[in-house]
SEVEXSE-871742 format. One line per field, with one value per atom (N, C-alpha, C): residue number from 0; atom name; x, z, y. Coordinates in Angstrom, 2 decimals. Layout:
// SEVEXSE-871742
i = [NUM ...]
at = [CA ...]
X = [X ...]
Z = [Z ...]
Y = [Y ...]
This chain:
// SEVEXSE-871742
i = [0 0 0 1 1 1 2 2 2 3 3 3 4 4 4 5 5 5 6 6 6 7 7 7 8 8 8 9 9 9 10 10 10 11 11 11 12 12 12 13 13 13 14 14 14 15 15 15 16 16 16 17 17 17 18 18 18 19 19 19 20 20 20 21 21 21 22 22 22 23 23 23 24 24 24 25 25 25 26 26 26 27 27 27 28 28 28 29 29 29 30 30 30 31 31 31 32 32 32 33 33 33 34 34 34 35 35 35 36 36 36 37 37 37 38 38 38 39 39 39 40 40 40 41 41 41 42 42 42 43 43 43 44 44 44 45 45 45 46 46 46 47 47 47 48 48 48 49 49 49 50 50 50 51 51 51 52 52 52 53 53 53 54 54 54 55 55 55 56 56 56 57 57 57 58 58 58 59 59 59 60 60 60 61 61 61 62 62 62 63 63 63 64 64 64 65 65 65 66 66 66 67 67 67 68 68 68 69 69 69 70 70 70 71 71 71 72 72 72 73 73 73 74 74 74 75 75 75 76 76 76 77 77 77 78 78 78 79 79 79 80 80 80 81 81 81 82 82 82 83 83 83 84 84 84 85 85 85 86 86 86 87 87 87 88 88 88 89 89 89 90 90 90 91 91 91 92 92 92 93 93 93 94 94 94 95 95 95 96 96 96 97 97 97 98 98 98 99 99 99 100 100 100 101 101 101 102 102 102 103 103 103 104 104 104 105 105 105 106 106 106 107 107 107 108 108 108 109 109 109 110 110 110 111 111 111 112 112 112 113 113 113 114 114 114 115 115 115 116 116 116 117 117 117 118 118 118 119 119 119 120 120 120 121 121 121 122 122 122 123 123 123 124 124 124 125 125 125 126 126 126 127 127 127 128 128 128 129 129 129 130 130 130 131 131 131 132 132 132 133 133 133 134 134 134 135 135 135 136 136 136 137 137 137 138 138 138 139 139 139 140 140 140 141 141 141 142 142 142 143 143 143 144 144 144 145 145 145 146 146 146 147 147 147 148 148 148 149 149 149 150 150 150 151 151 151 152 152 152 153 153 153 154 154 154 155 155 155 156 156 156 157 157 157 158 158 158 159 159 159 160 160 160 161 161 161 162 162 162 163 163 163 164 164 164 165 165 165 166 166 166 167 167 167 168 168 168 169 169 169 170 170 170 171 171 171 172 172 172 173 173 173 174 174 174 175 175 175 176 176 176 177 177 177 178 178 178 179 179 179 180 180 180 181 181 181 182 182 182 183 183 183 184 184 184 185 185 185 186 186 186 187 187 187 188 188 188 189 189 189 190 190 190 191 191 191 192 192 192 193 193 193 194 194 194 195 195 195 196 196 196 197 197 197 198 198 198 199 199 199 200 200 200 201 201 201 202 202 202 203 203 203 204 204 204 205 205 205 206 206 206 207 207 207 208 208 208 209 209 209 210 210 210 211 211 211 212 212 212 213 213 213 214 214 214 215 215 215 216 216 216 217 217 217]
at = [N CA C N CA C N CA C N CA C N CA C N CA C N CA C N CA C N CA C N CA C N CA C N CA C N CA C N CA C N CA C N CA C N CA C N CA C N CA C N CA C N CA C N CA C N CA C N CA C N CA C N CA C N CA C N CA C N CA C N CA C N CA C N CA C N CA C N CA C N CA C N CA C N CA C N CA C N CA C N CA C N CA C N CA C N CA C N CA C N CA C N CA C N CA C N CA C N CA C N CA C N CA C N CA C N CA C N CA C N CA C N CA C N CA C N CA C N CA C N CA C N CA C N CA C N CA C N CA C N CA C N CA C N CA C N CA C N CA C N CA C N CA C N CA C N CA C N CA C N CA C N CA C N CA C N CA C N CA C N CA C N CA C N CA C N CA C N CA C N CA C N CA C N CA C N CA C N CA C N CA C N CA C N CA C N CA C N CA C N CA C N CA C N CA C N CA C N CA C N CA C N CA C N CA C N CA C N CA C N CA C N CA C N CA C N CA C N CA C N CA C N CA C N CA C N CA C N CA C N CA C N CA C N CA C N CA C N CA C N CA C N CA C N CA C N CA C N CA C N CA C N CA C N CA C N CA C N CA C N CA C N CA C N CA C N CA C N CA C N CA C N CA C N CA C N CA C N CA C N CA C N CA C N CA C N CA C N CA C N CA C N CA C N CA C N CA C N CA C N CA C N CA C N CA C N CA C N CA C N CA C N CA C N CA C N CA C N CA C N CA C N CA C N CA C N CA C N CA C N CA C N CA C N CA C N CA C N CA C N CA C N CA C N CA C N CA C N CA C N CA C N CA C N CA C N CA C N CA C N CA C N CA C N CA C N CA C N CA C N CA C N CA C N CA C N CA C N CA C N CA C N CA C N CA C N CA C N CA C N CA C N CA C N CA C N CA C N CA C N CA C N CA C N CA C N CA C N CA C N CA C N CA C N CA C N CA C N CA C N CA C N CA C N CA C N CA C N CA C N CA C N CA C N CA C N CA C]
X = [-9.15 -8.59 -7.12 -6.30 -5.22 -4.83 -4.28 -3.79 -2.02 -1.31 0.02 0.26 0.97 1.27 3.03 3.41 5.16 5.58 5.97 6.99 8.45 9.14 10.37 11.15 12.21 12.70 14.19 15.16 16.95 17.02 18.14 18.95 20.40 20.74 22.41 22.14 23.19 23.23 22.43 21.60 20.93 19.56 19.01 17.37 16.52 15.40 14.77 13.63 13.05 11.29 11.63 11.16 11.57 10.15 9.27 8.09 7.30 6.74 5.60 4.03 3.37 2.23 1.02 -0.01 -1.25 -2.25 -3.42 -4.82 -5.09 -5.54 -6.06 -7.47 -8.72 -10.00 -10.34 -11.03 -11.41 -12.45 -11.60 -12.09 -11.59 -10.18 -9.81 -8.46 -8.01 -6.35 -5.86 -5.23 -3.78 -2.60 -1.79 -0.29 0.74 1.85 2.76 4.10 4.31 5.27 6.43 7.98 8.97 9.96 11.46 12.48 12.88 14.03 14.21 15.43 14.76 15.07 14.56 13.54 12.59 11.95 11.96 11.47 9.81 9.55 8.27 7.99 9.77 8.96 9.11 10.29 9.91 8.97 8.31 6.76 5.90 5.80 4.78 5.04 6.12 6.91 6.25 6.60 6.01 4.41 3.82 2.01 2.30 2.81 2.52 2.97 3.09 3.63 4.98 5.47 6.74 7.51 8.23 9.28 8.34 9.45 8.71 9.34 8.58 8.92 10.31 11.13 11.77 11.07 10.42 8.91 8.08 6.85 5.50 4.15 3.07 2.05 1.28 1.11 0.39 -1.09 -2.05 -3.44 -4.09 -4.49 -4.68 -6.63 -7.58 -8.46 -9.14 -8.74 -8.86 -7.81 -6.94 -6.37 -5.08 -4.65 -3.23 -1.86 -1.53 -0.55 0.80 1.24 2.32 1.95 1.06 0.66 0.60 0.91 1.10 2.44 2.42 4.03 4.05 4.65 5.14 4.15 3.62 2.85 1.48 0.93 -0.22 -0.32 0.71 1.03 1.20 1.76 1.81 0.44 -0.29 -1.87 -2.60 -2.25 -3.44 -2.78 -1.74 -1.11 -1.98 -1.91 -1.98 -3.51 -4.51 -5.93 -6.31 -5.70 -6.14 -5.04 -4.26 -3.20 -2.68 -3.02 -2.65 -1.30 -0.21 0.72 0.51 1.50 1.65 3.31 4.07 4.85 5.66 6.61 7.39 7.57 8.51 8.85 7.54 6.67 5.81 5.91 7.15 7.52 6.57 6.35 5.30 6.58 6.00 6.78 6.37 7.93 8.02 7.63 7.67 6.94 5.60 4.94 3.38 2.65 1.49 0.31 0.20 -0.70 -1.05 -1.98 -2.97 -4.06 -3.49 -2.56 -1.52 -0.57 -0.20 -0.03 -0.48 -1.99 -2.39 -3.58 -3.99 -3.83 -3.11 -1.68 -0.82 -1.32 -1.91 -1.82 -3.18 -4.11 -5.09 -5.28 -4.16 -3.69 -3.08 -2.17 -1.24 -2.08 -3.77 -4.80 -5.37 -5.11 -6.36 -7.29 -7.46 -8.70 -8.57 -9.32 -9.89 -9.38 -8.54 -8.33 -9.72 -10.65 -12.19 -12.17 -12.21 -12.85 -11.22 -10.47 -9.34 -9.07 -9.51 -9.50 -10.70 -11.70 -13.28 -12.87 -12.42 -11.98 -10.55 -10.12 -9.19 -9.61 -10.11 -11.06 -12.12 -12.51 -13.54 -12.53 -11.40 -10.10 -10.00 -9.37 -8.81 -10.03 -11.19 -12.05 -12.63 -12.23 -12.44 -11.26 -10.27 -9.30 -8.66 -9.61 -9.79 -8.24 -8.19 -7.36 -7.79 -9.24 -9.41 -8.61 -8.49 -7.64 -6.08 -5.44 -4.64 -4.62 -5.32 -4.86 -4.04 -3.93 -2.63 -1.75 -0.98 -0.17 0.57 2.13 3.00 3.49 4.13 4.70 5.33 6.57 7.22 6.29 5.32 4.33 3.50 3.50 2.46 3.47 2.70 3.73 3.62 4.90 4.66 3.19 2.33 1.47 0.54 0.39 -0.09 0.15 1.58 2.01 1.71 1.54 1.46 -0.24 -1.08 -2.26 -2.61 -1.47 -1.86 -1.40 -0.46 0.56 -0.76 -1.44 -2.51 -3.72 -4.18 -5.19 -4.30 -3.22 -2.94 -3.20 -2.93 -2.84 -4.20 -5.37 -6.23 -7.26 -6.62 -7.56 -7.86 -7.21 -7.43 -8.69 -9.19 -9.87 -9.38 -8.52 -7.66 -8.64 -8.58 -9.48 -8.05 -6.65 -5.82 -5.10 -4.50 -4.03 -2.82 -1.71 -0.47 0.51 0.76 1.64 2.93 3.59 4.96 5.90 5.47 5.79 5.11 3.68 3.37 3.41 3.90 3.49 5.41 6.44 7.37 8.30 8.16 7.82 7.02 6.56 5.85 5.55 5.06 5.50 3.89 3.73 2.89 1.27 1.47 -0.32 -0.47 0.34 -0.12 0.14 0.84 0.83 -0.59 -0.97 -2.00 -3.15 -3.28 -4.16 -4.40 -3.18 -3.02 -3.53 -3.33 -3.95 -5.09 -5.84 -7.25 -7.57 -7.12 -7.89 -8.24 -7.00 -7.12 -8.41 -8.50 -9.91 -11.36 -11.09 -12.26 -12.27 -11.09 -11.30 -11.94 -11.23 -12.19 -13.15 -14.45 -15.67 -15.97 -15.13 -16.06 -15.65 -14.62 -14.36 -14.17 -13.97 -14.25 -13.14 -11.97 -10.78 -9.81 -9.28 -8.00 -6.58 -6.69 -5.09 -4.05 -2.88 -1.77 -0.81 -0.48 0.23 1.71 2.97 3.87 4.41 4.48 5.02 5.78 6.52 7.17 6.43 5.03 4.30 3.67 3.73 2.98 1.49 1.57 -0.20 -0.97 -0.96 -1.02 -1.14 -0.27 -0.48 -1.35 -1.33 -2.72 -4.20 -4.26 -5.39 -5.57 -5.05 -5.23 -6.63 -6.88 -8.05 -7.21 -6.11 -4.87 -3.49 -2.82 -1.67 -0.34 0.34 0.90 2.37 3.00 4.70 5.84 6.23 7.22 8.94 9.56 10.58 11.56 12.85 13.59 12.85 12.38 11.50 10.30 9.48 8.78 7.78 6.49 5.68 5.56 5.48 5.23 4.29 3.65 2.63 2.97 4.01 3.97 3.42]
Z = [-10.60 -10.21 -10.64 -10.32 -10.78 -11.54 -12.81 -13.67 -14.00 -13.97 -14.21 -15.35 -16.23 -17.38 -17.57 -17.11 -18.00 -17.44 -16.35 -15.18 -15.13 -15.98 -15.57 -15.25 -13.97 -13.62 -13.56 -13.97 -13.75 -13.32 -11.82 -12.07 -12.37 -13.44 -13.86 -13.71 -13.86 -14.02 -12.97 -11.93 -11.08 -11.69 -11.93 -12.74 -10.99 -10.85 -9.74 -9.89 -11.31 -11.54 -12.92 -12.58 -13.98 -14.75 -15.03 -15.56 -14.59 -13.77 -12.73 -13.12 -12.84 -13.96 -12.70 -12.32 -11.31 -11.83 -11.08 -11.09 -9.76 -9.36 -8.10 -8.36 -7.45 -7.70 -7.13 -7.59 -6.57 -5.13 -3.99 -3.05 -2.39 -2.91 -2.49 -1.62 -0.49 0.17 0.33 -0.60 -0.66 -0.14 0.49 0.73 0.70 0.17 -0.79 0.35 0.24 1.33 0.85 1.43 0.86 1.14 1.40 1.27 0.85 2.00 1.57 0.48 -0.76 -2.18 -2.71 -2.63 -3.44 -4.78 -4.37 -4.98 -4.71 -4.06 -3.38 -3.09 -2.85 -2.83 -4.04 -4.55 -6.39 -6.81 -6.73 -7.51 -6.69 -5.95 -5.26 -5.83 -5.83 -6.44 -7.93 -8.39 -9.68 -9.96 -9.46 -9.23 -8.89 -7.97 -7.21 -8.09 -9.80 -10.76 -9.79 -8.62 -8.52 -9.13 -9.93 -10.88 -12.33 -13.08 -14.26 -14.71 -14.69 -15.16 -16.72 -16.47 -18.13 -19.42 -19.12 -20.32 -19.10 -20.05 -19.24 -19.01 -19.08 -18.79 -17.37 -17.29 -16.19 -16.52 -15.87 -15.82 -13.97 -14.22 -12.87 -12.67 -12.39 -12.65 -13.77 -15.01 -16.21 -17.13 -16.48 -17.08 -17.48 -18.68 -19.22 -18.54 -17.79 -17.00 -17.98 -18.68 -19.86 -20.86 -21.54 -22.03 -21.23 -20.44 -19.56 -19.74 -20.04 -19.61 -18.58 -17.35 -16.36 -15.89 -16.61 -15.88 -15.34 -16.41 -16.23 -15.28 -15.30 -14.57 -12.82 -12.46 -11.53 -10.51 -11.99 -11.60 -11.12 -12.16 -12.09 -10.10 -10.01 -8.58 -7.60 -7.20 -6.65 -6.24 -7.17 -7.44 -6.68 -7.36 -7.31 -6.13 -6.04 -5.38 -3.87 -2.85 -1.35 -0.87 -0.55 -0.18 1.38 2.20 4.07 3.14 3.90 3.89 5.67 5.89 7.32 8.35 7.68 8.43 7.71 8.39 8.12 7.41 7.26 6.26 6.77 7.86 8.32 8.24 7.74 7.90 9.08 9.97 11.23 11.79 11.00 11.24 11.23 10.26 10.11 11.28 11.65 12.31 11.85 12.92 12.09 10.90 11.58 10.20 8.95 9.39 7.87 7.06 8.17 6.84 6.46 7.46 6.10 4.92 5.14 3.96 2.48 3.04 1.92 0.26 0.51 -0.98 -1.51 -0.73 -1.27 -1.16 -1.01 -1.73 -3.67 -3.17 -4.28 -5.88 -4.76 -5.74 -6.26 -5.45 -6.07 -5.17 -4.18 -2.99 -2.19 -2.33 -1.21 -0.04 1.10 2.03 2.92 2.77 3.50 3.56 2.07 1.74 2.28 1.56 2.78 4.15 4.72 6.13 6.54 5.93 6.18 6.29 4.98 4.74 5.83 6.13 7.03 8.62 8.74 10.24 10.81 9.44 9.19 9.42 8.94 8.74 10.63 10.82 12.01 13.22 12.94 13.66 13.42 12.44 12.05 12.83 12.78 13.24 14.53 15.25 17.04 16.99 15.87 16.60 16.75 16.71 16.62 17.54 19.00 19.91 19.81 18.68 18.47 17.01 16.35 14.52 15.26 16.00 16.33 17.03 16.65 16.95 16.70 16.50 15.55 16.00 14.80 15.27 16.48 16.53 17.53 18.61 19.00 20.23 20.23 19.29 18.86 18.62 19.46 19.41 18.42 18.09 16.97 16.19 16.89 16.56 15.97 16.46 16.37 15.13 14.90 14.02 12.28 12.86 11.46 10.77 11.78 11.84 11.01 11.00 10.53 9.63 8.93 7.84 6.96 7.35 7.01 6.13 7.39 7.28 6.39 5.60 4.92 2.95 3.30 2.45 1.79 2.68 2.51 1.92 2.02 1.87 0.60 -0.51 -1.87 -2.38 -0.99 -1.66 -2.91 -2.79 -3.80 -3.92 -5.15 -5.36 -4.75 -4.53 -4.44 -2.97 -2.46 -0.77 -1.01 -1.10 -1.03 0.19 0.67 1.82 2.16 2.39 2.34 4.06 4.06 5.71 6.75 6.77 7.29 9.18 9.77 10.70 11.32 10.16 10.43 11.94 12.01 13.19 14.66 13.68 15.26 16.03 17.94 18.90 18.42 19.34 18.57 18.96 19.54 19.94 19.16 18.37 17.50 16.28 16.31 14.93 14.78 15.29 15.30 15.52 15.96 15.70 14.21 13.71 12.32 11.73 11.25 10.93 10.61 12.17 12.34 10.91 11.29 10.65 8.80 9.02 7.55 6.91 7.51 7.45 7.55 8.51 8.68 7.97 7.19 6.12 5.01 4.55 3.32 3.57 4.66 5.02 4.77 4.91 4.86 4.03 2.88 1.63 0.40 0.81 -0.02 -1.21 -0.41 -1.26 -1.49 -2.42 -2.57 -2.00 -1.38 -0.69 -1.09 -1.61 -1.61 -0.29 0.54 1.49 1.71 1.43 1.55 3.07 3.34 4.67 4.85 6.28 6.98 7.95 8.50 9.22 8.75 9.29 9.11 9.21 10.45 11.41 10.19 9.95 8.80 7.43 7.03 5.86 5.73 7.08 6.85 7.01 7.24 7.62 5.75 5.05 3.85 3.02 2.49 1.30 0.29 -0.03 -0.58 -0.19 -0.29 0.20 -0.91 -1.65 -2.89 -2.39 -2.93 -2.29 -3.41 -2.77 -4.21 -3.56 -4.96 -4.79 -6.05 -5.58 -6.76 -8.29 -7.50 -8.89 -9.36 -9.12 -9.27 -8.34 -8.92 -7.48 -7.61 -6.87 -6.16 -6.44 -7.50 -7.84 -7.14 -6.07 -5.89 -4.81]
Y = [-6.30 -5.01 -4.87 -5.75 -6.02 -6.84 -7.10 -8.14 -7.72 -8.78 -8.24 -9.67 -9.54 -10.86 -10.91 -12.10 -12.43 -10.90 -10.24 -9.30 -9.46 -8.59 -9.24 -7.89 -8.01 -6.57 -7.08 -6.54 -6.85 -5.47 -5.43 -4.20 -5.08 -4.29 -4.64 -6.17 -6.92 -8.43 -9.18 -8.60 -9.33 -9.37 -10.21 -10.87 -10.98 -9.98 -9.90 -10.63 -9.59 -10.60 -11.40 -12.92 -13.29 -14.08 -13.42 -13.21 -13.90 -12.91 -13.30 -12.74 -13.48 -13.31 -13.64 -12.68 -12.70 -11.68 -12.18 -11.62 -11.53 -10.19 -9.90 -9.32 -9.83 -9.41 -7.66 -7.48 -6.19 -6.68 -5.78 -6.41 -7.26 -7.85 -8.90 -8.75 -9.14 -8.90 -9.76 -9.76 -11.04 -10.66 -11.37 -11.59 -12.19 -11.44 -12.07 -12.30 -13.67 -14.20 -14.71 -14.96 -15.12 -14.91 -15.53 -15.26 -13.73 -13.06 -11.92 -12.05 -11.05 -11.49 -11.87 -12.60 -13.14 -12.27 -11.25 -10.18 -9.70 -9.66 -9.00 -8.01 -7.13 -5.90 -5.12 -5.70 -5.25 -5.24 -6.73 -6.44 -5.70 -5.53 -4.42 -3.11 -2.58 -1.11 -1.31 -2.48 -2.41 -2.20 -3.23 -2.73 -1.48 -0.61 0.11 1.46 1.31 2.06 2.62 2.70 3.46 2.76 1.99 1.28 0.37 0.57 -0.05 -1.30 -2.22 -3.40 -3.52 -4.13 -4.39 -4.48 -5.02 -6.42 -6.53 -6.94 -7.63 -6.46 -7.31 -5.97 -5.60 -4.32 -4.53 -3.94 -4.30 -3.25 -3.13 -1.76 -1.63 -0.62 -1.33 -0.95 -0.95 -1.81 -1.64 -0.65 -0.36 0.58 0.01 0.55 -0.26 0.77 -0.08 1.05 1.30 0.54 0.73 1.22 2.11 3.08 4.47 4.59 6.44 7.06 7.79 8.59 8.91 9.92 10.23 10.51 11.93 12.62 12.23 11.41 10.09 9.42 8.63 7.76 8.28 9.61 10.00 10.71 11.07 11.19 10.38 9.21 7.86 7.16 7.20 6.83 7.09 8.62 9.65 9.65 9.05 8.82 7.37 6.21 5.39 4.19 4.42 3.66 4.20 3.70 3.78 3.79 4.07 3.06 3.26 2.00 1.88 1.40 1.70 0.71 0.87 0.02 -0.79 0.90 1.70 3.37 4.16 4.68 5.65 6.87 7.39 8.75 9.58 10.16 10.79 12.29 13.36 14.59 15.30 15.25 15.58 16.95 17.49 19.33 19.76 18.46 18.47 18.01 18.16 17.25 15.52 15.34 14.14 14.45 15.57 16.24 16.37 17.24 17.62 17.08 15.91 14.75 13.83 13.40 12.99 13.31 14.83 15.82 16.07 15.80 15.79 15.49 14.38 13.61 14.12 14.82 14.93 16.72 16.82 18.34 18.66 17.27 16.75 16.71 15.85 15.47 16.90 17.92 19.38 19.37 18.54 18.38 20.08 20.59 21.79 21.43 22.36 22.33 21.97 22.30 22.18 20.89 20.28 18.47 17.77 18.32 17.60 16.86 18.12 18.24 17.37 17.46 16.76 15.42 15.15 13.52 12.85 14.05 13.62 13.22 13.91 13.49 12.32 12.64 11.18 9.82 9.71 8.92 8.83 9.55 9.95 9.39 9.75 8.89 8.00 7.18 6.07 4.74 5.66 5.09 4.90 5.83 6.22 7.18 7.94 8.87 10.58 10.29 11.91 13.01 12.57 13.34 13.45 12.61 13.47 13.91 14.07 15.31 16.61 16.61 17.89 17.82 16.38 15.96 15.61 16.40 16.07 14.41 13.59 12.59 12.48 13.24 12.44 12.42 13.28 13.07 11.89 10.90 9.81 8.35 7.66 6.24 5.68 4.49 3.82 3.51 2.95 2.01 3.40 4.34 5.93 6.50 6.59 6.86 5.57 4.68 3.87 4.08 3.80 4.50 5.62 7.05 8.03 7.71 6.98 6.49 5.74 5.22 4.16 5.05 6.03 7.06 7.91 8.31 8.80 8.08 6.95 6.22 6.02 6.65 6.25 7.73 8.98 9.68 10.50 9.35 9.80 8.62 7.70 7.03 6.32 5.76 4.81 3.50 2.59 1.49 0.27 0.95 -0.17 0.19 -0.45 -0.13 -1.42 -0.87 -1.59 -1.53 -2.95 -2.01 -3.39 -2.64 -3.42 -3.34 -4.80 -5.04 -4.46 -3.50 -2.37 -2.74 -3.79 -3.76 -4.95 -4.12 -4.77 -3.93 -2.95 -2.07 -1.82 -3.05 -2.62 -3.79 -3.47 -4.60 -5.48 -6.63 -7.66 -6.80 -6.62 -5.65 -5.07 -3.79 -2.83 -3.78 -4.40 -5.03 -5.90 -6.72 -7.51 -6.23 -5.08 -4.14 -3.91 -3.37 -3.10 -4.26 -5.16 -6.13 -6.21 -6.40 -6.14 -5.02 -3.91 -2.80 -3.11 -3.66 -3.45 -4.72 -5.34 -6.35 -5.16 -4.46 -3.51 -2.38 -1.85 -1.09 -1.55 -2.97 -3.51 -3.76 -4.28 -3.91 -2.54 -1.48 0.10 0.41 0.37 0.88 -0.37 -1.34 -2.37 -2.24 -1.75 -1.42 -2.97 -3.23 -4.07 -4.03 -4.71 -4.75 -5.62 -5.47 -6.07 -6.20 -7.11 -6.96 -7.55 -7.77 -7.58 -7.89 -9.05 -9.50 -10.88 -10.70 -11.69 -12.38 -11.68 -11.44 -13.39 -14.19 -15.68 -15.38 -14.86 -14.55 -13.35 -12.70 -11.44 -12.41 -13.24 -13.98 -14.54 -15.70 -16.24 -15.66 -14.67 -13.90 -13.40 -13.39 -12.95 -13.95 -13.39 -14.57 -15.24 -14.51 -15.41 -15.32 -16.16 -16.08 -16.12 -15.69 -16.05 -16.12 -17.13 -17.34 -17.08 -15.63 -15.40 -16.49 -17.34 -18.12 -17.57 -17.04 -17.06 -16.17 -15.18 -13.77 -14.34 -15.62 -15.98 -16.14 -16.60 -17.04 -18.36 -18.92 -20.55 -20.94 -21.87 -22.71 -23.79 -24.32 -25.98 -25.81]
């Protein structure tokens, strides 16, 4: 699902990725552990097409992601790629329905199939009683949830998420967790996960240790 070859990212004289090179299966949720700095969440941004590598290739679904220009590339995202990350970015004026709608507006999705797919989400996720509920009325753990169920309703083949449960107290976090085990049972999606989280790491099928822009073979 994912292949990335020789990754290398500098801003200005700081060297972040210095050719990090993985294969991720489809189906599979790994988590990438590490010193802050390490560069982990670079490479996630990078899979995650929001930043582009210096050098190095990536493919994502079979697809050569350094062959797209902008507009491609912002499609192919938008389609195929999830994000969660640590603050939810949930827009405070919307519902929970309506944001997480958003992206599958973004996609051309019918307000009807939108909304359909959004609910299904929402009760999948035991929050049907509140979709009309703006954030601030919805607690953390509530709110990451719809952040989650957002991430999720373009039906993406990839689900990236960076720290997603760095927010939150140990119940909802270890909820979150859970879920995301029980999403890949019902959508059989790929996850990249991005944590400090030990308990969360090891729960992964792999565990990969980024050291100094690299990952850790020792």
């Amino acid at each position: 699902m994912i292949k990335a070859k020789d990754i290398y990212k500098s801003y200005g004289n700081l060297n972040v990725l210095k050719g990090v090179s993985l294969s991720i299966e489809s189906g599979e949720i790994v988590s990438i552990v590490g010193a802050s700095g390490a560069g982990k969440s670079t490479l996630l941004h990078i899979i995650g097409t929001l930043d582009q590598p210096d050098s190095g290739k990536l493919e994502i679904a079979g697809k050569n992601i350094n062959s797209m220009n902008d507009r491609k590339l912002s499609a192919f995202r938008n389609k195929n790629i999830g994000f969660v990350f640590q603050f939810h970015h949930l827009l405070p004026e919307f519902t929970a329905l309506e944001n997480i709608c958003i992206p599958a507006f973004i996609a051309g999705v019918s307000k009807k199939e939108a909304e359909l797919r959004a609910k299904k989400l929402l009760n999948l996720l035991g929050l049907e009683s509140r979709m009309e509920h703006k954030p601030a009325a919805l607690s953390g753990g509530e709110q990451q949830r719809v952040a989650v169920a957002r991430a999720l309703i373009n039906q993406p083949a990839v689900v990236l998420a960076d720290e997603p449960s760095g927010n939150l107290d140990s119940t909802n976090a270890k909820e979150l967790h859970q879920l995301f085990f029980q999403l890949r049972e019902e959508f059989k999606q790929t996850f990249v996960i991005v944590t400090h989280n030990e308990e969360l790491a090891e729960m992964a099928d792999r565990r990969l240790v980024m050291k100094d822009g690299i990952i850790d073979l020792s």
